[in-house]
N, C-alpha and C positions, 0 to 999 in steps of 0.2 A: 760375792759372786753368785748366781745365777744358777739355775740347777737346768738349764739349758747348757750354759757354759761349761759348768761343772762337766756334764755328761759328754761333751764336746772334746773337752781338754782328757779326760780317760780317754774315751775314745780313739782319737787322735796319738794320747801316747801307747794304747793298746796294737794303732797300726803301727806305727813307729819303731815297736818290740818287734813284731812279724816282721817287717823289713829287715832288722838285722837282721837275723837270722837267716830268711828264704837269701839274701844277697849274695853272698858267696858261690848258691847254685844258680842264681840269677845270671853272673858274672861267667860260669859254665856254660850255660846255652848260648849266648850271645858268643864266646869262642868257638863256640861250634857251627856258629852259622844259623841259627836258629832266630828266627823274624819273630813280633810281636802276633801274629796274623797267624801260623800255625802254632804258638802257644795259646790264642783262642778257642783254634779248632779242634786243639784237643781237649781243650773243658770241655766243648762241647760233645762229643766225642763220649766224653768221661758220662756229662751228664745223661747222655741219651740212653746209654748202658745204665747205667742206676735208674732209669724209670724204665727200663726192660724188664731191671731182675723187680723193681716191686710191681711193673704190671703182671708178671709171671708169678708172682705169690697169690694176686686177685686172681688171674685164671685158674691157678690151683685149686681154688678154693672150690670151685664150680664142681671140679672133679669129685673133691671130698670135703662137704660142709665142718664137718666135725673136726677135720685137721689141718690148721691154719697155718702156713710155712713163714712162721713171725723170725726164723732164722734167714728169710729172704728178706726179710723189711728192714734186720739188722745189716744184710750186706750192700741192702739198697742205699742205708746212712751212712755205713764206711766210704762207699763209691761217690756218693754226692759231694763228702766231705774232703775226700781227698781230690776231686777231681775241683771242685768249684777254691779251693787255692788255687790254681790255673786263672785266675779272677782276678789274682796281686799278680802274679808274678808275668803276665802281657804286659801290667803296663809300668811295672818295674824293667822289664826289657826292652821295651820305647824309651824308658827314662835313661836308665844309664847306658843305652846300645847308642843313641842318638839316634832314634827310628821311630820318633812324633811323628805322628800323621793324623788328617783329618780322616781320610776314611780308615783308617786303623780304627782311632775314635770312634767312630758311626757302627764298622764292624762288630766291634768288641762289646757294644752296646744290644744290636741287636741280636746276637747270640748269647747275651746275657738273657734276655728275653725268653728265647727259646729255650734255655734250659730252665728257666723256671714255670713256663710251660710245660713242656716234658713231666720235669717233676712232680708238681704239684694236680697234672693232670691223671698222672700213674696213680698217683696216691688217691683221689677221686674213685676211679674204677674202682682201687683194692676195698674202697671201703663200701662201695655197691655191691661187691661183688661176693663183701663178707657179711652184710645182710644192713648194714648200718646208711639208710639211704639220706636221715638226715646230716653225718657225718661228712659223705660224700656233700652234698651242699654247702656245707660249711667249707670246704675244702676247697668249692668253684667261687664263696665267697672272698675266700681268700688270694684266690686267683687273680681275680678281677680285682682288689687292692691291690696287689704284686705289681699289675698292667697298669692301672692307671697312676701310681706312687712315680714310676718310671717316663709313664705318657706326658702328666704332667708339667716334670719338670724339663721336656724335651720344647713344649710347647711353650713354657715361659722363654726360656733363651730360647727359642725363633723368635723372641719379641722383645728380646734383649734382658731378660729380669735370670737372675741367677736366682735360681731355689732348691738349695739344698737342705732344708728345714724339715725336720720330721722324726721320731723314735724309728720306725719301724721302714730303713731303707734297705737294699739288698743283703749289706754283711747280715745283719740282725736278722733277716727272713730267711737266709741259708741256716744262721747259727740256729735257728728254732725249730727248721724243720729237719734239718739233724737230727739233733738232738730229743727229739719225738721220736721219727723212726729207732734210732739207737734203744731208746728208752721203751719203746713199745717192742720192741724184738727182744728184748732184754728179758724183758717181763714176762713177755707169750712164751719163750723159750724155758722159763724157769717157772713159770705155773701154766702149764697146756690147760689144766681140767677150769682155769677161768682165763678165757679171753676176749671178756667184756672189759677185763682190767685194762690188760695191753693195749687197746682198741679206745678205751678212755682216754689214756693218756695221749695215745697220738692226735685223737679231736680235740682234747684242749690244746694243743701245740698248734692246728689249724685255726682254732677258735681267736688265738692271741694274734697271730698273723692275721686275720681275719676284719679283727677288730681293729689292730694298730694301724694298719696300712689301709685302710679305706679312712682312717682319721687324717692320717699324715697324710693320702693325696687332697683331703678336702681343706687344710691346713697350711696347705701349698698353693691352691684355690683360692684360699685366703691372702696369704702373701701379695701373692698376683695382682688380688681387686688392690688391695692396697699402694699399690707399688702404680700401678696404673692408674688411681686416680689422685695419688700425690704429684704425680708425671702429667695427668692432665689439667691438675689446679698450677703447675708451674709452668703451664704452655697458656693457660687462662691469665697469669698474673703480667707474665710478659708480654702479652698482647694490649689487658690494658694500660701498661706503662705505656708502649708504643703508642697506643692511642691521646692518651694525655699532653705526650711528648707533641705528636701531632697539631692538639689542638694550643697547646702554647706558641707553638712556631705562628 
């Protein structure tokens, strides 16, 4: 097996675990009357507030260089993290509510969007803000992978090519830059007197998003050429039969 597969088949049984689990409160909302379409809008909702409270740590800073509120970066990564589940469980509530939709779909898509926007924008300021400008870049290079990872594969299926291919798709960009904020709050908070530490860690967290996800959208780029011009040696091939066919008659 394949260490694509491989990573596929965890993957897949890692969602598979979350589903059980979130399902029981899945099966609550949908008694409740609760559409797939405002369980969106409250990630979104969720997410906008988690890049409020870490734009407001970057304002902070303005205030007082010297004292860095790495306890707001920590509550920024609680928020993102509990609010971007809201992410399964839309469209575990389309699934079992019986409430598929195309624009659900398209919704749900592009308020995925925007909260990684939000996010990963908030986190940009906070690192301008905290003196670190190349971090901040890193952080809009990561951005711009996030968008195009996304843009990509909208742009293959308009053209009919399914492209799901890639390490570094949404789940994996939420779970990293969590896990950054978390871990750099963590750290800022338990040694104030160095916060080049905490501050470290969070740009390598933007650095690996950064790097994977501008791979994975070029990679999906790839797919594409490929898939399109196998599609158009088999529109070539059938033509020359046709022609042959043609000329026997």
């Amino acid at each position: 097996m394949s260490t694509k597969n491989t990573f596929k088949k965890k993957r897949d049984g890692i969602q598979q675990g979350i589903y059980f689990v979130i399902n029981p409160f899945v099966k609550l909302l949908i008694r409740m009357g609760v559409t797939p379409n405002i369980v969106t809008t409250i990630g979104l909702l969720g997410n906008l507030a988690a890049a409020c409270i870490i734009a407001w740590a970057g304002y902070c800073a303005t205030k007082d260089p010297n004292h860095i509120r790495f306890d707001l970066i920590t509550w920024g990564g609680v928020v993102t993290i509990a609010f971007s589940l809201f992410d399964m469980l839309d469209g575990q509530v389309a699934r079992l509510g019986n409430m598929v939709s195309r624009f659900g779909a398209l919704y749900d898509s592009v308020l995925d969007r925007y909260c990684e926007l939000l996010t990963l924008g908030a986190l940009s300021y906070f690192l301008i803000m905290t003196g670190y400008p190349i971090g901040a870049l890193i952080t809009f290079v990561a951005l711009v992978g996030s968008v195009m990872v996304s843009y990509v594969r909208a742009r293959a299926e308009g053209v009919g090519i399914e492209c799901k291919v890639g390490f570094m798709q949404r789940p994996e960009r939420v779970v990293v830059t969590t896990l950054g904020c978390l871990a750099c709050g963590i750290v800022g908070v338990a040694s104030p007197n160095t916060p080049h530490v905490a501050i470290l860690i969070l740009i390598i967290a933007m650095s690996i998003i950064a790097v994977f996800a501008n791979i994975t959208a070029f990679a999906r780029v790839g797919v594409c050429r490929a898939a399109l011009a196998d599609d158009k040696a088999d529109k070539g091939g059938n033509a020359d039969a046709k022609a042959d066919k043609a000329v026997k008659k």
